[in-house]
C-alpha positions as CSV (number, residue, x, y, z in Angstrom):
1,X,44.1,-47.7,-31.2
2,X,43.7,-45.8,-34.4
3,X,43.8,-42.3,-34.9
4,X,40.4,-41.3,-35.7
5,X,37.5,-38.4,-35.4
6,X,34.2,-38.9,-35.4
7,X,32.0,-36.1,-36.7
8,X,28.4,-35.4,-35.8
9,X,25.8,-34.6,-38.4
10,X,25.1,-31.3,-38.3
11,X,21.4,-29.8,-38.6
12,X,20.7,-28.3,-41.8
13,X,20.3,-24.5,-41.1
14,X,17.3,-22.6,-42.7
15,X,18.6,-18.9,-43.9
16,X,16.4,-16.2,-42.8
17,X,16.4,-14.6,-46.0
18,X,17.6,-15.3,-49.3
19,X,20.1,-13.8,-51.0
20,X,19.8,-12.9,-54.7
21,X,21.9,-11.6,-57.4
22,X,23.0,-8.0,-57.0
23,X,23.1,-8.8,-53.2
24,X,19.1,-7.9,-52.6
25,X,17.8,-10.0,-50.6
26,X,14.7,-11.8,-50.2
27,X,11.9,-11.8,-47.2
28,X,10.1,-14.7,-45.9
29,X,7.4,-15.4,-43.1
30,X,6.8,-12.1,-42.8
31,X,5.6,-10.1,-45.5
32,X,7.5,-6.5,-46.0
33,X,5.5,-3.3,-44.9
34,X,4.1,-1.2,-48.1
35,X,3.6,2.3,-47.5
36,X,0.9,3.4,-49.5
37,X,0.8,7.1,-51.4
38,X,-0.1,10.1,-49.8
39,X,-3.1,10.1,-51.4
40,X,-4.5,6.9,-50.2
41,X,-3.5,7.5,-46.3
42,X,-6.0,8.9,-45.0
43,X,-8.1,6.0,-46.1
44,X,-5.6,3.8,-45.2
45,X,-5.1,5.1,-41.4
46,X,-8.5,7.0,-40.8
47,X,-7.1,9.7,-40.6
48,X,-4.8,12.0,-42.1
49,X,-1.7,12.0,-42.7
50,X,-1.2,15.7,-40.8
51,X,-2.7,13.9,-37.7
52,X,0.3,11.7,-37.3
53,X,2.9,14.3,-38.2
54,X,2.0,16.5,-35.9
55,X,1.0,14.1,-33.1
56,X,-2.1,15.1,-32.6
57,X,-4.2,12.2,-31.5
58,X,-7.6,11.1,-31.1
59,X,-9.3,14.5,-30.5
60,X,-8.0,16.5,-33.5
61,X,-11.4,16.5,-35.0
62,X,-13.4,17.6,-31.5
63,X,-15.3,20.7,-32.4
64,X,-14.1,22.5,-29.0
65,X,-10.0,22.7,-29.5
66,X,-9.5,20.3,-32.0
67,X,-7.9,21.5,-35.6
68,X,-10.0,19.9,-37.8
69,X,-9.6,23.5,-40.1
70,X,-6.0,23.6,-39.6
71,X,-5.2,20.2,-40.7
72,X,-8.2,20.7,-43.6
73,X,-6.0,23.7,-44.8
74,X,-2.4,21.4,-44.7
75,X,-4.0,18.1,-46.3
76,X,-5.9,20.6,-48.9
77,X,-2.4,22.6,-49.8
78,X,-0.8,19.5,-49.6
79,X,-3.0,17.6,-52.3
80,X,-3.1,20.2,-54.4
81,X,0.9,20.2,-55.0
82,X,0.5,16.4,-55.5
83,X,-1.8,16.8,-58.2
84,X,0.0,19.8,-60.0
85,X,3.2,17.6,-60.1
86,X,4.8,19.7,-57.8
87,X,5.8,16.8,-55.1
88,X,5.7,13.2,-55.1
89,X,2.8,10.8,-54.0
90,X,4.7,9.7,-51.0
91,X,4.7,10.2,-47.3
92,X,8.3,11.0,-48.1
93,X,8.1,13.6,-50.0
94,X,5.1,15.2,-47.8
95,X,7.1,15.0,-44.8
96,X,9.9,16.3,-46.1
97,X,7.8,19.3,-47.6
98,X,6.0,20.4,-44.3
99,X,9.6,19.8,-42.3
100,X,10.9,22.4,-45.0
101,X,7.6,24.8,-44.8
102,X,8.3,24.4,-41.0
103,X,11.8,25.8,-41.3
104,X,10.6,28.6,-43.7
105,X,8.1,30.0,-41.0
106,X,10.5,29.4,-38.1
107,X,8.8,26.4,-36.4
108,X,11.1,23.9,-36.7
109,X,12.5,24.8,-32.9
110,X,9.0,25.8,-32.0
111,X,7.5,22.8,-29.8
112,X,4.1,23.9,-29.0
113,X,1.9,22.3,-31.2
114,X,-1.1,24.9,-31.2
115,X,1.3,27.3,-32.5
116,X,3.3,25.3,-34.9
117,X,-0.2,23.5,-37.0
118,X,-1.5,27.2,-36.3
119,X,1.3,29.2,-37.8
120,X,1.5,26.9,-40.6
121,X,-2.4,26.3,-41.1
122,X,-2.4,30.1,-41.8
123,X,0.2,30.6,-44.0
124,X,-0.8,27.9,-46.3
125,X,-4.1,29.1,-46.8
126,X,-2.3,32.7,-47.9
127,X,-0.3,30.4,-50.9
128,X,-3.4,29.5,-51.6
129,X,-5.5,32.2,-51.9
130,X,-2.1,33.9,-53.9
131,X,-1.9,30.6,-56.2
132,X,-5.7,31.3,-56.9
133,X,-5.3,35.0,-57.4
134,X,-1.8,34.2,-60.2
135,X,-4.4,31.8,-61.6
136,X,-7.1,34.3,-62.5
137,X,-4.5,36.8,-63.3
138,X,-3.3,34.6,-66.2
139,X,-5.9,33.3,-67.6
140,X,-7.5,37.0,-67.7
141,X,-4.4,38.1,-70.0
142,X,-4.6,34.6,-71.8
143,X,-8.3,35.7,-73.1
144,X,-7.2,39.4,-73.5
145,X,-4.2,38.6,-75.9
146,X,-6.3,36.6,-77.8
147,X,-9.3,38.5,-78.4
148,X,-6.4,40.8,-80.4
């Protein structure tokens, strides 16, 4: 008898993904998860984006021991750096800037949520009311230097 090997014909196998040029690679079936901008989450989720951060559920809004003012005081301060340029239109950005106002006021270790949104709530709505006060400020020396 001869010497020989018979080979079986293999299935063709279907790659997951594809890989492209640079070594990115390609998604199929399935189509890759968008987050949207800060801006547009709370339309997004129905809720905002503080509700999530903080883990604060279903009954954040309820009039008797929700936070519906604290998290009205975070998503306004919040907004407002957006749309001065200050931070980025991302949930990146947002989370990293309340994990570092967290540190800044102590709470980072601080695992009671009442205290932490409450804590927080309060001392954004001092920047505020400082950022409003440098605001008049200015534009009352802008209009007194040049009236001279």
């Amino acid at each position: 008898m001869a010497d020989t090997a018979f080979r079986k014909k293999a299935a063709p196998v279907k790659p997951e993904s594809e890989v492209l040029p640079g070594g990115k690679e390609t998604t199929r079936g399935a189509e890759a998860e968008v987050e949207v901008p800060y801006l547009d989450y709370e339309n997004e989720h129905n809720h905002p984006h503080s509700v999530d951060y903080f883990k604060l559920g279903d009954t954040w809004e309820d009039p008797d021991g929700g936070f519906y003012k604290e998290v009205g005081v975070i998503e306004d301060y919040i907004q407002s750096r957006i749309k001065s340029g200050e931070i980025n239109n991302n949930v990146g950005a947002v989370k990293a800037e309340l994990e570092k106002l967290e540190k800044l006021n102590n709470l980072d270790s601080e695992e009671r949520t009442v205290v932490k949104i409450g804590v927080l709530a309060a001392y954004l709505q001092f920047l505020m009311k400082t950022d409003k006060v440098k605001s008049k400020y200015e534009r009352s020396m802008k209009r007194k230097y040049a009236n001279q």
